[in-house]
GUMIMI-655895 format. One record per residue (C-alpha): residue number from 1; residue in one letter; x, y, z. Coordinates in pm, whole numbers, plus 50000, padded with zeros to 5 digits. Layout:
i NUM, aa A, east X, north Y, up Z
...
REM end
This chain:
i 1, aa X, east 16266, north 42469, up 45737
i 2, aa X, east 16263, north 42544, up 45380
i 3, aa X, east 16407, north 42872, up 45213
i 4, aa X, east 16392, north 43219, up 45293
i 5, aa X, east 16481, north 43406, up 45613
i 6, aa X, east 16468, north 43269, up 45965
i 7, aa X, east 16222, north 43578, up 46083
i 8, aa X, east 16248, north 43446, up 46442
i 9, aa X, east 16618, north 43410, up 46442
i 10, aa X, east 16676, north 43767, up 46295
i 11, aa X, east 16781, north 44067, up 46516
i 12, aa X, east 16520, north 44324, up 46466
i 13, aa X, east 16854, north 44620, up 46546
i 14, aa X, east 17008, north 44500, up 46249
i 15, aa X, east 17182, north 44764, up 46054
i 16, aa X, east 17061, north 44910, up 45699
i 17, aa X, east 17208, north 44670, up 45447
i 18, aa X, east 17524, north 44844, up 45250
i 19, aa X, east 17497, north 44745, up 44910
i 20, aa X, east 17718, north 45047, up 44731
i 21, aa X, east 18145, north 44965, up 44679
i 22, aa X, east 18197, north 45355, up 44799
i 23, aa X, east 18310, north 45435, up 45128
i 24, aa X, east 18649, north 45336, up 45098
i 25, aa X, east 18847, north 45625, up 45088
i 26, aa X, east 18688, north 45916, up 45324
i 27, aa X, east 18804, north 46076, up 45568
i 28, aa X, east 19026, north 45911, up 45881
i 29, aa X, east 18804, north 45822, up 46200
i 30, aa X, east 18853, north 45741, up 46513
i 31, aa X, east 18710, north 45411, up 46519
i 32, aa X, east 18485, north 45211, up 46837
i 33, aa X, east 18740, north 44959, up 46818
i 34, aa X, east 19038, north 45199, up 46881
i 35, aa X, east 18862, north 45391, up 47127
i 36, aa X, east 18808, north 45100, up 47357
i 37, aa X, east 19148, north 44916, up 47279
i 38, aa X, east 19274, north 45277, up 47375
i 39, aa X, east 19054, north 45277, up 47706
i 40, aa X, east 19141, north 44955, up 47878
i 41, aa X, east 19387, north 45001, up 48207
i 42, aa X, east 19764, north 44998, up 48058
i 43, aa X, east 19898, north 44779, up 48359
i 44, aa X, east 19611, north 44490, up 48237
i 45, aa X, east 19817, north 44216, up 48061
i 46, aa X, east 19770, north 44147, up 47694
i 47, aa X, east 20011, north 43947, up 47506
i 48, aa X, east 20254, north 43649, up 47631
i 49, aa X, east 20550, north 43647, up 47382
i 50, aa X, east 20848, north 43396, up 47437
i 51, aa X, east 20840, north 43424, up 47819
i 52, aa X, east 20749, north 43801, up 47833
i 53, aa X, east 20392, north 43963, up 47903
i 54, aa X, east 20368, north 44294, up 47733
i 55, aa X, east 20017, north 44485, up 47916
i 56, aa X, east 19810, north 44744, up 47710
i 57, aa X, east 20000, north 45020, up 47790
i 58, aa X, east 20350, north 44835, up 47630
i 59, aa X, east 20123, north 44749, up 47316
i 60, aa X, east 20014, north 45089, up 47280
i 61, aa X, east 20330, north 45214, up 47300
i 62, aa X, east 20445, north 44961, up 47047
i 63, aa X, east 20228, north 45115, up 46818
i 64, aa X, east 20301, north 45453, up 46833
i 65, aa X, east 20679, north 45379, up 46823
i 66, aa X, east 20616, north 45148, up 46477
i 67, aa X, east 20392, north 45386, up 46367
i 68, aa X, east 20614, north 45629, up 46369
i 69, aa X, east 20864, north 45394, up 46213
i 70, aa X, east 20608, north 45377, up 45886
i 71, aa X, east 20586, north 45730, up 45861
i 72, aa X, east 20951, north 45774, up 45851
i 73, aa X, east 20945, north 45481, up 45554
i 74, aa X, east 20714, north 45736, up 45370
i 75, aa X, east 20360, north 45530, up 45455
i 76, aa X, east 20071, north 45786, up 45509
i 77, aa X, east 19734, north 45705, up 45674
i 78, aa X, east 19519, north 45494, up 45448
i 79, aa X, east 19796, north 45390, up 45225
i 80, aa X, east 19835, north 45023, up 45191
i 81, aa X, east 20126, north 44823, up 45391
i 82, aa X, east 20169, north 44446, up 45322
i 83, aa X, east 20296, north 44245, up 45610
i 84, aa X, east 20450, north 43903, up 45518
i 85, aa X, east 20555, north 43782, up 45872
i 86, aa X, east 20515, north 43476, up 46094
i 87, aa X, east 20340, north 43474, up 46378
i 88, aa X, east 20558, north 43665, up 46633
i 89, aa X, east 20628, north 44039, up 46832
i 90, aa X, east 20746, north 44168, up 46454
i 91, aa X, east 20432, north 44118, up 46318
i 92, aa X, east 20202, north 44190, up 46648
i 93, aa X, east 20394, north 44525, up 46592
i 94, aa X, east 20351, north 44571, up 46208
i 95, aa X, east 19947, north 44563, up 46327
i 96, aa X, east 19941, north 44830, up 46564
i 97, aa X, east 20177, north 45043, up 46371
i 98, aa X, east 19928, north 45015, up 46065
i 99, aa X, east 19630, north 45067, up 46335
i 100, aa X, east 19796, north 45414, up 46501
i 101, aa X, east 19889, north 45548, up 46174
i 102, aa X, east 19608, north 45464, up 45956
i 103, aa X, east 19711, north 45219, up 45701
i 104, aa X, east 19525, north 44977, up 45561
i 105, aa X, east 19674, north 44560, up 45634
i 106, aa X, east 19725, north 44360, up 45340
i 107, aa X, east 19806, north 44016, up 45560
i 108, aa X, east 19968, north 43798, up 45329
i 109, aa X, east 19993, north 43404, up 45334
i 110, aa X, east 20396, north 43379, up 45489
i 111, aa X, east 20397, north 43006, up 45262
i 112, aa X, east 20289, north 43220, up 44930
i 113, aa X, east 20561, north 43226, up 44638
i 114, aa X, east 20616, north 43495, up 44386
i 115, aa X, east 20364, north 43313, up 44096
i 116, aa X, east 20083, north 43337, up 44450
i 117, aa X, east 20202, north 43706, up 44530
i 118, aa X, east 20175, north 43883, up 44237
i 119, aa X, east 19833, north 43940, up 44160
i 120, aa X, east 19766, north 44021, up 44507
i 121, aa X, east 20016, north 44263, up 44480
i 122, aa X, east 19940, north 44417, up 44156
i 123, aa X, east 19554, north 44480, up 44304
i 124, aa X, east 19659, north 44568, up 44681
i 125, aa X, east 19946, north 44850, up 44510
i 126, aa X, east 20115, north 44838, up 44867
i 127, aa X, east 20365, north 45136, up 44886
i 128, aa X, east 20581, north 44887, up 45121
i 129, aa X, east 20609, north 44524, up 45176
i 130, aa X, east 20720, north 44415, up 45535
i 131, aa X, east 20882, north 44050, up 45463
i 132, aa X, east 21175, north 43853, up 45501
i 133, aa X, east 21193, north 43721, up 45199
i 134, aa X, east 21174, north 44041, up 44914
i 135, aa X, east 21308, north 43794, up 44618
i 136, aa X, east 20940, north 43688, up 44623
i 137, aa X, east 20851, north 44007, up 44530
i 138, aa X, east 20893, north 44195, up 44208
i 139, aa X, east 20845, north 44604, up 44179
i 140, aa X, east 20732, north 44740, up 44537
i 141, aa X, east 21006, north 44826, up 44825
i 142, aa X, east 21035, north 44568, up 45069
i 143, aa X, east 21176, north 44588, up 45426
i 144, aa X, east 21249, north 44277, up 45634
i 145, aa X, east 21125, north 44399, up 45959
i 146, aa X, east 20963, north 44673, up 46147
i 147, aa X, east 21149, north 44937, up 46343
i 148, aa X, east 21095, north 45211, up 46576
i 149, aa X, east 21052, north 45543, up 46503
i 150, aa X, east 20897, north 45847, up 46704
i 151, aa X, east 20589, north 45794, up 46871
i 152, aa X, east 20259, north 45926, up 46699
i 153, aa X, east 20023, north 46150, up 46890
i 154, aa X, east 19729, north 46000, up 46781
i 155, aa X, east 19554, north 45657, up 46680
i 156, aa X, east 19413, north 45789, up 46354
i 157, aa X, east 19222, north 45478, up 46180
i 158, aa X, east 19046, north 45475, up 45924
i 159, aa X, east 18731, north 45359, up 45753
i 160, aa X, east 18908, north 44995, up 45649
i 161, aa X, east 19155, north 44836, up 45823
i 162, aa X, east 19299, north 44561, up 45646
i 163, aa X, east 19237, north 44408, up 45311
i 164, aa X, east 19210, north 44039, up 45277
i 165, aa X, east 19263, north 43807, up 44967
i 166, aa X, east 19026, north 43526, up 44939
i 167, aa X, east 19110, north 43209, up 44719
i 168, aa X, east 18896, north 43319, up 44403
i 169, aa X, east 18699, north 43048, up 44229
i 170, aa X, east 18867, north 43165, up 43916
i 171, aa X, east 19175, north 43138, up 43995
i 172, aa X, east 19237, north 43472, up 44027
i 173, aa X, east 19264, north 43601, up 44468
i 174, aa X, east 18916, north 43862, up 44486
i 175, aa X, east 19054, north 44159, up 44725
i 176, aa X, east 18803, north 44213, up 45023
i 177, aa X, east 18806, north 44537, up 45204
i 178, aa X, east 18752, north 44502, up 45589
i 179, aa X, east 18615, north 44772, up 45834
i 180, aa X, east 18644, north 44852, up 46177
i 181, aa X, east 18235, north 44849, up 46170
i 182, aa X, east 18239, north 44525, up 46003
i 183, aa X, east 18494, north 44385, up 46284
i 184, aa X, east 18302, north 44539, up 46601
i 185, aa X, east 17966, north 44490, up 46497
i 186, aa X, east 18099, north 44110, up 46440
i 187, aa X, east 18313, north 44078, up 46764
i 188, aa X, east 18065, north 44176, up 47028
i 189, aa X, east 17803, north 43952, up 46869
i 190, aa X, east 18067, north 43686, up 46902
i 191, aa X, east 18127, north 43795, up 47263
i 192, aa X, east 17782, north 43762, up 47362
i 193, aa X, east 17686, north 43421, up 47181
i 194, aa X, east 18039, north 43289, up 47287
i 195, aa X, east 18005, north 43430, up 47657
i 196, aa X, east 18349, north 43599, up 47609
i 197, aa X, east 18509, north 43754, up 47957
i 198, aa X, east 18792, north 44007, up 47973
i 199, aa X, east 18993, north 43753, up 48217
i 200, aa X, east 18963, north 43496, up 47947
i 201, aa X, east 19296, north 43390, up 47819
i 202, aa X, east 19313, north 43257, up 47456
i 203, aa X, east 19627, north 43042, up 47314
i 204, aa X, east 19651, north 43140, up 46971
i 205, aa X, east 19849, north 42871, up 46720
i 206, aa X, east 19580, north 43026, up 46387
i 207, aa X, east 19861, north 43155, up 46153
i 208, aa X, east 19756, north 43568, up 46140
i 209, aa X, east 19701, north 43641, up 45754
i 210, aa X, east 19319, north 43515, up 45797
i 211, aa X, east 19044, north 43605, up 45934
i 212, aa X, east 18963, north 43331, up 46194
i 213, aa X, east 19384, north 43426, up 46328
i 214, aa X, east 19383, north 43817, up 46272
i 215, aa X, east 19059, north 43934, up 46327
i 216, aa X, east 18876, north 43677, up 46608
i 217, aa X, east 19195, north 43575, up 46752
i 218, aa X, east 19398, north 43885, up 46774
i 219, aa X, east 19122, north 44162, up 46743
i 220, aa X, east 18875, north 44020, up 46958
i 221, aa X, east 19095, north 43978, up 47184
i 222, aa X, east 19231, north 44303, up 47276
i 223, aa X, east 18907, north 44420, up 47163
i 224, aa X, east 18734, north 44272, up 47520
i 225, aa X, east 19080, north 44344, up 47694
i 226, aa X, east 19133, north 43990, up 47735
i 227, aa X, east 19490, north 43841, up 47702
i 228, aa X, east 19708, north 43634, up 47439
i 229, aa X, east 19930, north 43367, up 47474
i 230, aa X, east 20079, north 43383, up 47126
i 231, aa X, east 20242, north 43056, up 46982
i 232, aa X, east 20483, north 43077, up 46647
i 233, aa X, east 20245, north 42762, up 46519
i 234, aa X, east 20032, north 42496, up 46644
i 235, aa X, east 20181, north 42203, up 46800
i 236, aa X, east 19995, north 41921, up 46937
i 237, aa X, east 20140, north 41925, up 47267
i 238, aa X, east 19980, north 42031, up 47591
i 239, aa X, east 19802, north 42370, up 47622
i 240, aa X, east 19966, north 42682, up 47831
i 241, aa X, east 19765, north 42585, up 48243
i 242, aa X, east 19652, north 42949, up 48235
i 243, aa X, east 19496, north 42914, up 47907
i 244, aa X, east 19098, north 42908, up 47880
i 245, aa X, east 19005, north 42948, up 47502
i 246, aa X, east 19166, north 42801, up 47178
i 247, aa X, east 19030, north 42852, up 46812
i 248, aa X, east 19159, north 42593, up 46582
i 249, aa X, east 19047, north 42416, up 46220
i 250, aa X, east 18951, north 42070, up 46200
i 251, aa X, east 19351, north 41900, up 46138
i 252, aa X, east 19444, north 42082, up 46508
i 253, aa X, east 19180, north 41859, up 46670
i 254, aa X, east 19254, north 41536, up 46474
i 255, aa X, east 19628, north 41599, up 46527
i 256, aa X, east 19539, north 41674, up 46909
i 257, aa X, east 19281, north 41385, up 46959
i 258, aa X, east 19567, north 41093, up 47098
i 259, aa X, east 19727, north 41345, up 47371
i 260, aa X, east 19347, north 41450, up 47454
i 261, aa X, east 19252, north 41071, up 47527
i 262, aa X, east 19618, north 40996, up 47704
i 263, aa X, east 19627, north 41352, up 47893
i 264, aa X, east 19298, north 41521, up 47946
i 265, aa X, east 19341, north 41670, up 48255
i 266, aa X, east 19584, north 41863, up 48013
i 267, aa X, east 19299, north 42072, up 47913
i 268, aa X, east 19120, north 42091, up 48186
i 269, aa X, east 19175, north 42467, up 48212
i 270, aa X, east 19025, north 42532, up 47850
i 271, aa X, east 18665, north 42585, up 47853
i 272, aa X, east 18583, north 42659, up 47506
i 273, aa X, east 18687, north 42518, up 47213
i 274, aa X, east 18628, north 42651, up 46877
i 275, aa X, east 18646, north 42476, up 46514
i 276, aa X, east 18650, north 42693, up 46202
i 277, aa X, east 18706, north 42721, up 45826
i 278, aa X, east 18622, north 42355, up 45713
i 279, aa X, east 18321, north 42121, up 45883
i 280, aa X, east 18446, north 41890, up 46187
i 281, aa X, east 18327, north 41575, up 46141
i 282, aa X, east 18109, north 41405, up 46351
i 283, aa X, east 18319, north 41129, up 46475
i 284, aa X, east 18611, north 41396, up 46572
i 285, aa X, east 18365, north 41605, up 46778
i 286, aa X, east 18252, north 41310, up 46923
i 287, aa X, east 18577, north 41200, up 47005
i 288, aa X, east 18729, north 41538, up 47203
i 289, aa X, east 18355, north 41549, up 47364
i 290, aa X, east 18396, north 41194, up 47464
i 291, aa X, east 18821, north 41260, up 47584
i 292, aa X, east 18701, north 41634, up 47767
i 293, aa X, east 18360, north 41604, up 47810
i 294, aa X, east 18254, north 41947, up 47639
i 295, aa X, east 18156, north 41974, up 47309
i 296, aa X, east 18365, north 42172, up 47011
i 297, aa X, east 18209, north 42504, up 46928
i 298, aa X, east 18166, north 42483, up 46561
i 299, aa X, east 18110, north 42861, up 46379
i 300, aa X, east 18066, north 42942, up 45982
i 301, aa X, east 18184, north 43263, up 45895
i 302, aa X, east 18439, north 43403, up 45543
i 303, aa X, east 18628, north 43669, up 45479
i 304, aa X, east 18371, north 43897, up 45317
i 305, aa X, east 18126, north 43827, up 45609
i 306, aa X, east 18317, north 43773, up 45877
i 307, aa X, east 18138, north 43529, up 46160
i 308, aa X, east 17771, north 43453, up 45981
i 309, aa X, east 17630, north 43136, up 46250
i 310, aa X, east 17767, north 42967, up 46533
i 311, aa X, east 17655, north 42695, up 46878
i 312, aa X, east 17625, north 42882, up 47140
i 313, aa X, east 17886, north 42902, up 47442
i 314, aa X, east 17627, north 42877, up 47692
i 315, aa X, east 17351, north 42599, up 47562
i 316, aa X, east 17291, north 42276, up 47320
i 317, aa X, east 17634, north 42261, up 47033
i 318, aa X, east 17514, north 42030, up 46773
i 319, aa X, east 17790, north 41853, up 46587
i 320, aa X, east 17754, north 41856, up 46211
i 321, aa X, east 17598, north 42148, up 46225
i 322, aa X, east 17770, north 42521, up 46259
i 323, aa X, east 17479, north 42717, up 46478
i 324, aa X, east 17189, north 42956, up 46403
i 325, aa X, east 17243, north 43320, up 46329
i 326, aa X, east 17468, north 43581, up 46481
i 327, aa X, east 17289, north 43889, up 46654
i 328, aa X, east 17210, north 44162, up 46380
i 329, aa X, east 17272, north 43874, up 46100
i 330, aa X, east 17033, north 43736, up 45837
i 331, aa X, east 17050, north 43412, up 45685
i 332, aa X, east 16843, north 43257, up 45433
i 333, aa X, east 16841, north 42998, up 45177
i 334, aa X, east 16722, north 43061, up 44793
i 335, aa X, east 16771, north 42697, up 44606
i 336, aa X, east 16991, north 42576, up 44857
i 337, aa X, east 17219, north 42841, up 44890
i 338, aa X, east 17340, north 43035, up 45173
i 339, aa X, east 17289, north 43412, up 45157
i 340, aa X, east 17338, north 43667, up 45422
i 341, aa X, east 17277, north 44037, up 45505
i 342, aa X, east 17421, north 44216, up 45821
i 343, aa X, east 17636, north 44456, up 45911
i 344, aa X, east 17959, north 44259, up 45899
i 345, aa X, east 17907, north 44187, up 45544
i 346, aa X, east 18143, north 44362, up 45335
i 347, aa X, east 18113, north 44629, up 45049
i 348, aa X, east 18232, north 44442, up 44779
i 349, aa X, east 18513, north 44328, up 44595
i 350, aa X, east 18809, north 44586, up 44496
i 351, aa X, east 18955, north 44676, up 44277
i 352, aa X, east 18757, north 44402, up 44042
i 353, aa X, east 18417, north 44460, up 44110
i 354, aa X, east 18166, north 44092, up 44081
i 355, aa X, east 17840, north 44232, up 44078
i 356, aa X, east 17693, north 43887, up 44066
i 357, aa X, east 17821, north 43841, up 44459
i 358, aa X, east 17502, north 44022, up 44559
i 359, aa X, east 17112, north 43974, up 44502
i 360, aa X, east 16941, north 44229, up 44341
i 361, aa X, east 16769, north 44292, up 44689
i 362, aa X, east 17131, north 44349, up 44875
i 363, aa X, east 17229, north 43970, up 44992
i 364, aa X, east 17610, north 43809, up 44983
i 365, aa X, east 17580, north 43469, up 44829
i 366, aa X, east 17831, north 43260, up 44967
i 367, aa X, east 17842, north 42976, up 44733
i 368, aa X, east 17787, north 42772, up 45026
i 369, aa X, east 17520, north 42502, up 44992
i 370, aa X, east 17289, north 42417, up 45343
i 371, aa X, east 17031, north 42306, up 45496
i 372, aa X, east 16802, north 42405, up 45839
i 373, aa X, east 16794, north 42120, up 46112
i 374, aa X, east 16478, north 42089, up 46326
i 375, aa X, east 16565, north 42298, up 46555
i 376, aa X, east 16714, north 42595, up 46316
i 377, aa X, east 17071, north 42494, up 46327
i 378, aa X, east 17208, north 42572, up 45997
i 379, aa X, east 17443, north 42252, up 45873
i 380, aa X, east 17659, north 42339, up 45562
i 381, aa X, east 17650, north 42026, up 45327
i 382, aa X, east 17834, north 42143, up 45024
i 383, aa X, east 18041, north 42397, up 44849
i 384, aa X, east 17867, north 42547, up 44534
i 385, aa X, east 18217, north 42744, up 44478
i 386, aa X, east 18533, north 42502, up 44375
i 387, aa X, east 18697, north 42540, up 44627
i 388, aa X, east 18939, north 42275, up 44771
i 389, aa X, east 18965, north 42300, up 45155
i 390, aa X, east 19329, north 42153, up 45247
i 391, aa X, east 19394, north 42156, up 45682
i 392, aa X, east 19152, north 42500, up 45713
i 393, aa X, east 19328, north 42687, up 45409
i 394, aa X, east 19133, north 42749, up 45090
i 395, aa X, east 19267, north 42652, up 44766
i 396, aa X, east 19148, north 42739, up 44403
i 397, aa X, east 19154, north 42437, up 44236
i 398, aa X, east 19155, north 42718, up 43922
i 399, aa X, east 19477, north 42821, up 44026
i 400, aa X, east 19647, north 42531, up 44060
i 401, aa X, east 19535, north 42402, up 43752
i 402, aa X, east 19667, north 42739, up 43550
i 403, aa X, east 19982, north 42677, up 43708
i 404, aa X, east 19998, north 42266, up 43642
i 405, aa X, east 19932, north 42336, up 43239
i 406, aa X, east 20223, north 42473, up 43182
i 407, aa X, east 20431, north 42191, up 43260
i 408, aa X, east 20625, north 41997, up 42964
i 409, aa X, east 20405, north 41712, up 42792
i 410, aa X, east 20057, north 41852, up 42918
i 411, aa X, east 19702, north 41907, up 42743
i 412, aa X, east 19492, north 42042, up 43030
i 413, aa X, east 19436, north 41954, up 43408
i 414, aa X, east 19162, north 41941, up 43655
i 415, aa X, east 19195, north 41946, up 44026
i 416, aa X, east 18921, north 41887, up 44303
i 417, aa X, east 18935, north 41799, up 44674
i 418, aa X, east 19058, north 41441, up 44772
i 419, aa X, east 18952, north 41314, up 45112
i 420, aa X, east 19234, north 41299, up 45339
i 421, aa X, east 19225, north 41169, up 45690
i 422, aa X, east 19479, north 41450, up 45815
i 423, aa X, east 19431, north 41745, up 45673
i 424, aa X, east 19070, north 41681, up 45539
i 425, aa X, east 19110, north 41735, up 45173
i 426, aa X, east 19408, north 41790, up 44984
i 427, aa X, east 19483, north 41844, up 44650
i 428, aa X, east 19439, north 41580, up 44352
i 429, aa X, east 19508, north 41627, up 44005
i 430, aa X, east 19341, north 41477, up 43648
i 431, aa X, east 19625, north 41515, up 43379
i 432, aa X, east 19586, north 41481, up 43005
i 433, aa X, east 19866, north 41447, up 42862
i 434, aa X, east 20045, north 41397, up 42507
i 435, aa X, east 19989, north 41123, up 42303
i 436, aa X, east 20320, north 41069, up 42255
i 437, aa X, east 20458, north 41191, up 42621
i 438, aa X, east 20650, north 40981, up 42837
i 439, aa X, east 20502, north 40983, up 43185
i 440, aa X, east 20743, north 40991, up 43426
i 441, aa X, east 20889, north 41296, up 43204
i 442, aa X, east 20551, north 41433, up 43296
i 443, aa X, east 20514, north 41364, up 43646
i 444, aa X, east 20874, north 41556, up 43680
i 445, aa X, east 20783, north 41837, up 43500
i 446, aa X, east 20454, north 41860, up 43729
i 447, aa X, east 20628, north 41807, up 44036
i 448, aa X, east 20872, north 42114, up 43878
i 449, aa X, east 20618, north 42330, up 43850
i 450, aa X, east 20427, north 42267, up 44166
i 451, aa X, east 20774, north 42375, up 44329
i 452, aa X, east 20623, north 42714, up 44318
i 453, aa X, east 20318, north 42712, up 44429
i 454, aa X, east 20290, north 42699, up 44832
i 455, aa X, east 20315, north 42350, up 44999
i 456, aa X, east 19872, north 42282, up 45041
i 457, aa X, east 19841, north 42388, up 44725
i 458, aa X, east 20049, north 42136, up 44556
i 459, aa X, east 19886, north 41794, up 44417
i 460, aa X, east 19945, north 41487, up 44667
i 461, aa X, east 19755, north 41257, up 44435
i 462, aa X, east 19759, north 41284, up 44022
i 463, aa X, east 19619, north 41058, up 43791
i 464, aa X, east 19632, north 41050, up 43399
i 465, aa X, east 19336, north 41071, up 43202
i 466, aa X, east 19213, north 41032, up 42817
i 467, aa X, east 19047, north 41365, up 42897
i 468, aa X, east 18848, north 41585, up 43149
i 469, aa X, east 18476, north 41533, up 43206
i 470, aa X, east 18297, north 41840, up 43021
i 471, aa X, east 17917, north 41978, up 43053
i 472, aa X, east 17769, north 42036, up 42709
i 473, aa X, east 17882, north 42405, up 42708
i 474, aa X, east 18269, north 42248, up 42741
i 475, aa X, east 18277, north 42409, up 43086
i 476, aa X, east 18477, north 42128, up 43354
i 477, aa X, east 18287, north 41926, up 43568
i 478, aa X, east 18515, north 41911, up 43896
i 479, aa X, east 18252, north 41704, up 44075
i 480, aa X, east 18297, north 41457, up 43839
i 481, aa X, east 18704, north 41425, up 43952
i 482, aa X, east 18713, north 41261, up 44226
i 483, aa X, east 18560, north 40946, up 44153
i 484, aa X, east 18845, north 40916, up 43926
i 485, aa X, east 19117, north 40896, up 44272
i 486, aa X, east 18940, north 40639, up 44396
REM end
């Protein structure tokens, strides 16, 4: 199938593309999404926390109670909170607190260090920070924890809901504003391609500062009225008996594949299985299909779109390849590229507008490079952003190399993806360095400096170079790295 859209795989319902960045700040709604988290029975249950099940009615009363908290701290509805927290009740409850009072979510990475933070702070301007570790934070008021305050009244919400930093290609994170429309419209397509039930039980291990944790794990869930078993971290052990769903990246499964041959009537209970955020390869999917007998679910989806493709639940999962369209989604390709329209697509950067994200004629280019199989599966086969993809996380190689240059005895840097048979890629790192500069000197003051970046983003591999491969422009030719690791 060659470029341009899939006519017969787009939803004719599909909403009016939004191309403008307004919208943001008008008046407080009561969202879909509230409404029916609001509506399901309060006796249901719908989160498993370190041996205790809180139902609806105890999470809705968790987030009046921290809601209440916020206002007390001085937050207002659709002022910005940001929530540095590990998975756990504290940061469950820092979520519905935001949700009942209005605020917007700034999730933040828990392994990010101040040099990570700061422009995400400087663009979010949060009026509070909720983490435990404030020294990583310079000029905003930081608490360490929620609390409880008087109930609110009401579940206000607003037009967004949380704002999301993405790893931008130039180094710099790009700030994506996220909707309740863009997270229902999203959800239920997900529900009906993944055959999601409300007496589905999901484990969820996906740290919740992203998009494939926060807003399919958590959201989705409570959106169906579904229930949670919520783990601090994944763990390759044995999955909760009750448990029938599990959303993971590509390192779970490799890191899970020995128990899954030893043990699989282990999993026995889980009848979907979902891989996200970097390809699976082939011989992995192969493997868990040939330990369980069901195939992984593989989806393609980012944090301005949300979910774009995915297999179905119910029907033919092709490995290597991540699906065909979502309900209400277009996809096309112009010169290879991947470029979608839909209403889960989001506005547009803030607060640094990149007009060049969108087509003149209203499509999101991803960056992503792909391909149509036979059938109309889409298969992604390469990344036209540099972007290094270490165990599911995205990493600006940008960034990392900004950081690297200013150690002692260094000319420049380039970093691309190195394959690695754990956590897929991971960081490697072309140094040029003085003439005259000792290299072990070197090599400590790199290691120095990539002290404070966060632990996937640092270089496992570096290698020293007479200099960095150029174009004719002088612009750096990252594809041209890795050859040089090998």
């Amino acid at each position: 199938m060659g470029a341009g859209p899939i006519k017969d795989l787009s939803c004719a319902r599909r909403a009016p593309v939004r191309r403008t960045l307004t919208g943001y700040d008008g008046g407080m709604i009561r969202p879909r999404f509230l409404a029916r988290f609001l509506a399901h029975p309060p006796e249901r249950p719908a989160l498993d926390w370190e041996g205790r099940t809180w139902t609806y009615g105890d999470l809705r009363e968790l987030g009046e109670r921290t809601a209440g908290w916020l206002a007390a701290q001085g937050v207002h509805p659709g002022d910005r909170v940001a929530i540095q927290l590990e998975n756990g009740l504290p940061l469950v409850a820092a979520h519905l607190g935001c949700m009942a009072l209005g605020a917007v979510r700034v999730p933040l990475n828990v392994h990010y260090r101040e040099v990570e933070l700061a422009p995400i702070i400087e663009d979010a301007a949060p009026v509070l920070v909720i983490t435990p570790t404030p020294e990583r934070f310079i000029g905003v008021r930081c608490v360490p924890s929620v609390g409880e305050g008087r109930p609110v009244g009401e579940w206000v919400g607003g037009p967004v809901t949380a704002w999301l930093f993405t790893s931008g290609t130039t180094g710099r994170p790009k700030g994506v504003p996220q909707t309740w429309e863009m997270w229902t419209a999203n959800l239920d397509a997900l529900a009906e391609c993944w055959a999601l039930r409300a007496d589905d039980v999901l484990w969820l291990t996906l740290p919740m500062f992203h998009t494939h944790g926060l807003v399919l794990g958590f959201h989705g869930t409570l959106l169906r009225g579904a229930r949670l078993i919520l783990a601090a971290r994944f763990e390759p052990v044995a999955p909760p008996p009750e448990a029938t769903l599990f959303f993971g990246v590509p390192t779970y499964f490799r890191r899970w594949l020995s128990l899954m041959q030893v043990e699989p009537a282990a999993f026995s209970g889980l009848r979907l299985l979902v891989s996200g955020s970097d390809g699976l390869p082939v011989e992995v999917s192969d493997a868990v299909h040939a330990a369980l007998g069901q195939r992984v679910l593989e989806r393609y989806g980012m944090t301005e779109t949300v979910m774009i493709t995915s297999n179905p639940g119910v029907g033919e999962r092709r490995a290597g390849t991540v699906g065909r369209p979502l309900a209400d989604t277009d996809v096309r390709l112009v010169d290879g590229e991947v470029q979608v329209r839909g209403p889960a697509v989001f506005h547009g950067y803030q607060p640094r507008p990149d007009p060049s994200a969108f087509t003149e004629d209203g499509w999101f280019r991803t960056g992503d490079a792909g391909e149509w199989d036979e059938a109309g599966y889409l298969r992604i086969v390469g990344r036209k952003k540099d972007l290094v993809i270490v165990g599911g996380v995205n990493v600006s190689p940008a960034e990392v190399e900004h950081a690297l240059s200013a150690a002692p005895g260094v000319v420049e840097v380039g970093c691309c993806g190195v394959p690695d048979p754990d956590l897929g890629e991971v960081v490697g790192a072309a140094v040029v360095p003085w003439a005259d500069a000792d290299r072990n000197t070197v090599l400590a003051g790199l290691d120095a400096v990539a002290r404070g970046l966060s632990g996937l983003k640092r270089p496992r591999r570096v290698v020293f170079v007479e200099s960095l491969p150029r174009n004719a422009l002088g612009k750096l030719q990252r594809s041209r790295l890795l050859p040089l690791f090998r």
